[in-house]
Backbone as a ProteinNet text record, in pm:
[ID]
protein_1_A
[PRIMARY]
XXXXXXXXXXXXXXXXXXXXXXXXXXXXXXXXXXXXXXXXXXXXXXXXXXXXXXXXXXXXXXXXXXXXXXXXXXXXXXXXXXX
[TERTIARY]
-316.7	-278.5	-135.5	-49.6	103.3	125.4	162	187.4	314.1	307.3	395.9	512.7	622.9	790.7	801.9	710.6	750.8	557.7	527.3	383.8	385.6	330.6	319.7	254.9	272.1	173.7	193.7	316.7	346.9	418.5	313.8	339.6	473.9	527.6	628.6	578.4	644.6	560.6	628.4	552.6	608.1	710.8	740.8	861.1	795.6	850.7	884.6	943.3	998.4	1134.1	1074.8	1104.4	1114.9	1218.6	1226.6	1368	1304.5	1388.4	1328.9	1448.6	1393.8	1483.7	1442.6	1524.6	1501	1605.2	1509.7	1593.1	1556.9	1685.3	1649.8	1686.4	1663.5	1721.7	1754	1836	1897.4	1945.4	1869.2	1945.3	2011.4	2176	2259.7	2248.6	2293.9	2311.6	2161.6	2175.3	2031.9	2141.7	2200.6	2198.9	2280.7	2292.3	2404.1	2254.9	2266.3	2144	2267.5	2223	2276.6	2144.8	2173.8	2103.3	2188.9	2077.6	2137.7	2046.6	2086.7	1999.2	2062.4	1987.5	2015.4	1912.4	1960.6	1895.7	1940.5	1801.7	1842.6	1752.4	1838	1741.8	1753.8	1652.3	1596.7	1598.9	1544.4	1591.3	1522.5	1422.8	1384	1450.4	1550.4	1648	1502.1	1420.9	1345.8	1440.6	1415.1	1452.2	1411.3	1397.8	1287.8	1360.7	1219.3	1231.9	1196.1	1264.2	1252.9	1102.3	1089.4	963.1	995.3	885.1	879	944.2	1039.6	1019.3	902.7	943.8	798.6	803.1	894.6	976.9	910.3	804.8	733.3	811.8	931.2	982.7	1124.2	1103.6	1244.7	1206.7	1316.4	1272.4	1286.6	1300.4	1262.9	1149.2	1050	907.4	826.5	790.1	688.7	795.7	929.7	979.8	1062.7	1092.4	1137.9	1287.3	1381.6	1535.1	1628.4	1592.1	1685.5	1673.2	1722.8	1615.8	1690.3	1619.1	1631	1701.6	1714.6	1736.2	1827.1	2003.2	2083.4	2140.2	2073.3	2084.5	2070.7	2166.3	2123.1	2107.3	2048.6	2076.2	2152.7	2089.2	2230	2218.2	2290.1	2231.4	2352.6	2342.9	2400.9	2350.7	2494.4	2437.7	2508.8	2489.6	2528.4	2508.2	2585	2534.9	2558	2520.2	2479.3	2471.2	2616.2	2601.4	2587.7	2477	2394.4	2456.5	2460.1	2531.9	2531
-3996.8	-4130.7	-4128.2	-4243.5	-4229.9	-4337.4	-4270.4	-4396.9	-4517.8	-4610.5	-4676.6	-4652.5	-4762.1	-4700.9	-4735.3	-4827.9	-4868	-4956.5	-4907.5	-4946.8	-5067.2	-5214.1	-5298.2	-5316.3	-5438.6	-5423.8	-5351.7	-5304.9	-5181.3	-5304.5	-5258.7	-5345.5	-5309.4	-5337.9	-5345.4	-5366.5	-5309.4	-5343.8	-5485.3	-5553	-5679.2	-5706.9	-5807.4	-5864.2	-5847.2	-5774.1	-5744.1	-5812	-5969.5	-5977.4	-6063.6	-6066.4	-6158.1	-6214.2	-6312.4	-6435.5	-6496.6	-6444	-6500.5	-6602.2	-6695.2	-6750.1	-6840.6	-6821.9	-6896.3	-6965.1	-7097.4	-7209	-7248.2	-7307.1	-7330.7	-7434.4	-7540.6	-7696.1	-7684	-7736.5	-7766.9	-7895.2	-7988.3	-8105.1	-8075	-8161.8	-8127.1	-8249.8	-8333	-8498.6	-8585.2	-8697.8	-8825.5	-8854.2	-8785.2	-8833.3	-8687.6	-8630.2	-8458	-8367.1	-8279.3	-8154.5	-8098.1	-7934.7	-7846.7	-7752.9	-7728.5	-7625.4	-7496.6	-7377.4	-7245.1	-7192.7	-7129.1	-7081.8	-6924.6	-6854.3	-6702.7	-6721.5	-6669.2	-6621.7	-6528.6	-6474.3	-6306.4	-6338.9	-6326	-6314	-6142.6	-6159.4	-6018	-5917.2	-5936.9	-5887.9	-5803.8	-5751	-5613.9	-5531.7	-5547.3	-5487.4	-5414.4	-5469.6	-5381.6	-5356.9	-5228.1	-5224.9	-5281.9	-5349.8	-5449.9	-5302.6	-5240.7	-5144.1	-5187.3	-5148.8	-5188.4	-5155.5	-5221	-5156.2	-4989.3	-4894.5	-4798.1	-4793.8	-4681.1	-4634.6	-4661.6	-4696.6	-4731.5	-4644.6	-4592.4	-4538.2	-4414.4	-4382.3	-4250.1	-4095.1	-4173.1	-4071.8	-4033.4	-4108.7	-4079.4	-3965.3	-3870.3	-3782.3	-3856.5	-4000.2	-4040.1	-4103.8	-4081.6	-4193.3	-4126.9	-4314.3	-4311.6	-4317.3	-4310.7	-4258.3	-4390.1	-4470.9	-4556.1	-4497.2	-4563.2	-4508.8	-4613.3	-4723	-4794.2	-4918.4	-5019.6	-5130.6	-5247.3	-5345.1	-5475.7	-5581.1	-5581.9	-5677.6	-5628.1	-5638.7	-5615.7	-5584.5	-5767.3	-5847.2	-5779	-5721.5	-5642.6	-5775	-5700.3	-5850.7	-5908.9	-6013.3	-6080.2	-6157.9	-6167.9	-6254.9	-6320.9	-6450	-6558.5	-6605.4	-6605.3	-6686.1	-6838.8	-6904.7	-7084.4	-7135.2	-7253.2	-7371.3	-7527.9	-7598.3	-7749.2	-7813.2	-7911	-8010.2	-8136	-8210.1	-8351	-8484.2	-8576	-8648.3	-8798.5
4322	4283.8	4231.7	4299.7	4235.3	4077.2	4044.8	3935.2	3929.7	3927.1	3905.8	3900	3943.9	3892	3733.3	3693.6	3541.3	3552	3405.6	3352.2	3285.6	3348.1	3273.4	3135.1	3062.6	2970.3	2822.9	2852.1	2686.6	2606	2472.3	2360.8	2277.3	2265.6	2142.5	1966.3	1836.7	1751.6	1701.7	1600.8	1612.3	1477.9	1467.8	1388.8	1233.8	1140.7	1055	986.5	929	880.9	739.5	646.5	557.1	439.8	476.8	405.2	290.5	181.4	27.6	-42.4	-87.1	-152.8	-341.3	-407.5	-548	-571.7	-656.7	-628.8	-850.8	-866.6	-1010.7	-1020.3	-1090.6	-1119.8	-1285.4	-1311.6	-1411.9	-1454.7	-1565.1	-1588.8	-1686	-1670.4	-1753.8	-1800.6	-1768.9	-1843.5	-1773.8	-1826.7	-1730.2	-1573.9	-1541.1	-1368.4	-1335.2	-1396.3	-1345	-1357.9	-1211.3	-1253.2	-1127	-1200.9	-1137.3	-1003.4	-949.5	-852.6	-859.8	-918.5	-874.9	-778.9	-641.2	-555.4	-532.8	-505.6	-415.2	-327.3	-190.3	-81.8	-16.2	51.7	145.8	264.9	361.8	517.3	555.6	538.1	643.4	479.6	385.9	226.8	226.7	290.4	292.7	425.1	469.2	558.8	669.9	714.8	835.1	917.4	1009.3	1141.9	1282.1	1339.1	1471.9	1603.7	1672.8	1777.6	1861.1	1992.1	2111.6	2162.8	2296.1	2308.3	2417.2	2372.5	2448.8	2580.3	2609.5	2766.5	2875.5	2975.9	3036.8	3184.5	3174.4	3313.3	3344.3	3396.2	3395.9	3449.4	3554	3581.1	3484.9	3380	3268.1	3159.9	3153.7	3020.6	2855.1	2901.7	2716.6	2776.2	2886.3	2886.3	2716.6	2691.5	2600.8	2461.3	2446.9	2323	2296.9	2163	2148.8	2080.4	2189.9	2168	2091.5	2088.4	2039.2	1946	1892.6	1825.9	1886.2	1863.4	1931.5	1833.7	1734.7	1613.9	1501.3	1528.6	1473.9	1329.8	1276.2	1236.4	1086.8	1000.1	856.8	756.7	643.6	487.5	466.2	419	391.7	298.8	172.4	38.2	35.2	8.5	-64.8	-217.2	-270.3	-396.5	-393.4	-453.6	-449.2	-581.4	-601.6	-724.5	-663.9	-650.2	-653.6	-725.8	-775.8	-864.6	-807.8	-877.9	-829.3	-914.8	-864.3	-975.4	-975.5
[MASK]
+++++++++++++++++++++++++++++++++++++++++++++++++++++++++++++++++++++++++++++++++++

């Protein structure tokens, strides 16, 4: 039996990512409130991997070489005055 040039069907593992954010309100006067926020996308910095080699006749079959999702942390801080 020959096998395939490439094996359908190979899973990849899945998305990892989580974006946190805190938000604080502050009234300063009866019509002034402040907003302090920080946020982080991707704030636990995962790595996202490609899916497996699928190429039976390749010497990386089966081995995951590279990642798919660039994208490192990234925190912002901010303030928002309301008025």
């Amino acid at each position: 039996m020959l096998l395939p040039s490439r094996l359908t069907g190979v899973r990849a593992d899945g998305v990892n990512n989580f974006d946190l954010s805190l938000f604080k309100n502050i009234r300063l006067k009866e019509k002034w409130n402040l907003q302090l926020r920080g946020e982080g996308m991707n704030a636990l910095n995962h790595a996202h991997f490609a899916a497996p080699n699928s190429n039976p006749s390749n010497t990386l079959f089966g081995q995951v070489s590279n990642t798919t999702f660039s994208r490192q942390r990234v925190i912002s801080v901010g303030a928002r005055m309301q008025w």
